[in-house]
Structure formats: structure tokens, C-alpha cells
C-alpha positions in Angstrom: -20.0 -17.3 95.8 -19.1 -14.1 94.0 -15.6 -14.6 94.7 -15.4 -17.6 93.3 -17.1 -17.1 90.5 -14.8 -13.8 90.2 -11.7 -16.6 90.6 -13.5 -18.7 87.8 -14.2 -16.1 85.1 -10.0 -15.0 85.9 -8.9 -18.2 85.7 -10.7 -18.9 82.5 -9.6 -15.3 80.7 -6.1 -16.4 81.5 -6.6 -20.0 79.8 -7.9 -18.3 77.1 -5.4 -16.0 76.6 -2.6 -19.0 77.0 -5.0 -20.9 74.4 -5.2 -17.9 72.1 -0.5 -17.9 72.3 -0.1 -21.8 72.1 -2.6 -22.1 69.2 0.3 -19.2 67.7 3.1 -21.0 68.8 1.7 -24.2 67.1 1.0 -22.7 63.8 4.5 -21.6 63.3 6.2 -24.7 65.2 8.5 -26.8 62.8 11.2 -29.2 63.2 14.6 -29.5 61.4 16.1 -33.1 61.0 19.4 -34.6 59.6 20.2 -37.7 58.8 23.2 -39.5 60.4 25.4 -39.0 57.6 24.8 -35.5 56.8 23.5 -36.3 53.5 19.9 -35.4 53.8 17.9 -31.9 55.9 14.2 -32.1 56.1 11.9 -29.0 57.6 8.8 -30.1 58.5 6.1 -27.9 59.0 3.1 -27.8 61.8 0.9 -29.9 60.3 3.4 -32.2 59.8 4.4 -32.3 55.8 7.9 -31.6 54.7 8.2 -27.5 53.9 12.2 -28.3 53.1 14.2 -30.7 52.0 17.9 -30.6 50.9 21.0 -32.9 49.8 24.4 -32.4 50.3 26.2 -32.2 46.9 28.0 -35.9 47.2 24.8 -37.4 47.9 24.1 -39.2 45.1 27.0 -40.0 44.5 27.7 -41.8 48.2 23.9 -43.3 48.5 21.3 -45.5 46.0 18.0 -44.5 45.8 16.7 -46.9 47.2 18.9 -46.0 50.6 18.2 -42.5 50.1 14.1 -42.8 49.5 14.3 -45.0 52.8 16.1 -42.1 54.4 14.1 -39.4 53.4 11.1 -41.3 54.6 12.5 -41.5 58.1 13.7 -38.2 58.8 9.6 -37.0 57.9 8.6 -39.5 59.8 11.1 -38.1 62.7 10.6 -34.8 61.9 6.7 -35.2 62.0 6.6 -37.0 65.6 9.2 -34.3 66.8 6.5 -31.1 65.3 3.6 -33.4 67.3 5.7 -33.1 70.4 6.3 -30.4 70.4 2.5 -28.9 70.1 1.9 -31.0 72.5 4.1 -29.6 75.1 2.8 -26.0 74.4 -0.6 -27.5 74.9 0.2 -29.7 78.3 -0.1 -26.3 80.5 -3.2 -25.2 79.3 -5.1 -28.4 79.8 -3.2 -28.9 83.4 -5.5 -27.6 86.3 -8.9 -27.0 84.6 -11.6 -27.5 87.0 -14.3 -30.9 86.4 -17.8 -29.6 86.4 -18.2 -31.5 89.3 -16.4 -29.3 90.9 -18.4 -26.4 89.4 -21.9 -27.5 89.8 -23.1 -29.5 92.5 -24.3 -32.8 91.7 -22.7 -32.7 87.9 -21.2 -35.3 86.8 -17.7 -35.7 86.6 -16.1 -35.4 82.9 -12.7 -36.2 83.4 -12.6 -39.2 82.2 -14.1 -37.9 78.7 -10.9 -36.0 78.2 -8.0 -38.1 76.9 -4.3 -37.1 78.2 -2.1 -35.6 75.5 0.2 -38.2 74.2 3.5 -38.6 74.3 5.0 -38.4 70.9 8.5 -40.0 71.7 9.7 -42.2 68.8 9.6 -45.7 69.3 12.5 -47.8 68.1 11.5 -49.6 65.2 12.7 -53.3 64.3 14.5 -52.1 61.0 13.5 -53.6 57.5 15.4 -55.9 55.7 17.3 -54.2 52.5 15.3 -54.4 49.6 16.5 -55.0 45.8 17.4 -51.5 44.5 15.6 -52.6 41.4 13.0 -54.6 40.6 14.9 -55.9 37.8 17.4 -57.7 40.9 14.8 -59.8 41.8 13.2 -57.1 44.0 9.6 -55.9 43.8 7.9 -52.7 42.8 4.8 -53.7 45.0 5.1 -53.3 48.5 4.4 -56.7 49.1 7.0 -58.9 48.0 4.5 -62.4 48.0 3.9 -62.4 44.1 0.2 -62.2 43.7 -1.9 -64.8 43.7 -3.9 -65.3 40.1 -7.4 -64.9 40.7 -9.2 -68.2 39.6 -11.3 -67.5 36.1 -14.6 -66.5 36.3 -17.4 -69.5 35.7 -18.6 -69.1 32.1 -22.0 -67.5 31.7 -24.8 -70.3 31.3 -26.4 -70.4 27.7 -30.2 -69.1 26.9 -31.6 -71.1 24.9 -33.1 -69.3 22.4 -36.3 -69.7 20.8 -36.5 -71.0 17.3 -37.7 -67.5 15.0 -40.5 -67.9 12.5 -39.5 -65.1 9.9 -41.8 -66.5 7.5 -44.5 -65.6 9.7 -43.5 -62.2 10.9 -43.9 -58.8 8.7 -40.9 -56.7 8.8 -41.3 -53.9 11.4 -42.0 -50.9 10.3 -39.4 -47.8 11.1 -38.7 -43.9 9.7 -34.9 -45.4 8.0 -37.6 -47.6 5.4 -39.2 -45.9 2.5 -42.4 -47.9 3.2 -42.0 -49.6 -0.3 
């Protein structure tokens, strides 16, 4: 029994120790992208936000900027899912092997199932968009959604209180401070 919890409290100072590097590793992981033409570099940081970003000199010059926001857009989303992946592969190692407290305590229950596996951060090919107007002013949209917007139907008027008829004649004028009391 000593021995193995001797093995246990070893294994777990190592784990530690590998947590304590990864969690290192991760905070200074980033990922540099290009697009296809060479017009566009992105850095994007660990947590996954764009730290750099540079054009080429001729870029506005061979792109719109329309083309060039799309681009931008996909190289941080490419750069982000490569800065994922690659945390998660100096994670994997740590997480691999780690005894169930099942196997630690007798008549525990199992927890392996509450841990869920570290994705895989691969980039999926995405059905591309169709080109948009450059401009709004080319029939294009600056919504999102390119469906105008449906006009909301007008509110039902407010039903009328009737009112009950005054009798002034009857009434005194109220008394206030603003009057002189005449």
C-alpha cells in the first residue's frame, strides 16, 4: 500500500510539474497566418485575438475591401483554430494516463466519463459565401442579412377615456404657495 501510494504522490508531482510547463507553453503559444496571395500576415495570440496584423504595400491597390475584410476575417479565424490546437496538443499528454478514482478507492465510482476528450481543432472546409456588393450603394446590404426587413405592423391606437364632464362653477380654485391668496 505504501508503495503505491509512494507511485501515486510521484506520478502526480510529475503531472503537476508538466501542468505547471504546458500552462507556460500556452500562454506564450501564437500562430502566424498568410493569406494565399501574400497580401495579408496575421499573429494571433493565446487567447486567440489578433496581436499583428500587416499588408503588403500593393495590397490595396490589388484587393477591395470588401475581399480584403473577408480575408482578414479568415486568416483570424485560421490563425485562432491553429493557437486552439496547438494548446491542445501540449495539453493531450498531461490528461493521457491519469488514474479513475475507481481505480484509487475501492468501490468509487468511476469518473471518466465526466471528463470530456480534448477536441480536435482541425479546420473544417467551409461551403464558401457568395460575393457580396462591395457597396451598399450596388445593390448590396450593410446588414448582414440581405432579406430587407420586414416593416413592423403599426401599433393599435390607444382606446379613448372618456372623460368626465368638469363642474368649475362648483369647484374653488385650489389653493397653492405660487398664489398670493388674494
Amino acid at each position: 500500500m505504501k508503495d503505491q501510494m509512494d507511485t501515486l504522490l510521484e506520478n502526480f508531482e510529475r503531472q503537476t510539474a508538466q501542468l505547471r510547463d504546458a500552462q507556460a507553453a500556452a500562454a506564450e503559444t501564437t500562430a502566424q497566418v498568410a493569406s494565399a496571395d501574400g497580401l495579408v500576415r496575421a499573429t494571433i495570440d493565446a487567447g486567440g485575438s489578433l496581436a499583428k496584423l500587416e499588408f503588403s504595400p500593393n495590397t490595396f491597390e490589388r484587393t477591395t475591401p470588401a475581399q480584403l475584410a473577408n480575408t482578414v476575417q479568415a486568416l483570424v479565424r485560421q490563425g485562432s483554430l491553429q493557437v486552439k490546437q496547438k494548446i491542445a496538443d501540449l495539453m493531450a499528454p498531461i490528461t493521457e494516463g491519469l488514474p479513475d478514482l475507481a481505480d484509487l478507492v475501492e468501490g468509487a465510482p468511476s469518473l471518466a466519463g465526466l471528463v470530456p476528450p480534448i477536441p480536435d481543432f482541425a479546420e473544417e472546409e467551409e461551403a464558401p459565401e457568395p460575393p457580396r456588393p462591395e457597396s451598399f450603394e450596388d445593390g448590396g446590404s450593410i446588414l448582414r442579412n440581405e432579406q430587407p426587413p420586414v416593416p413592423a405592423p403599426a401599433p393599435a391606437p390607444a382606446p379613448q377615456r372618456a372623460r368626465p364632464p368638469r363642474a368649475d362653477e362648483d369647484e374653488e380654485p385650489p389653493s397653492s404657495w405660487m398664489t398670493r391668496g388674494d
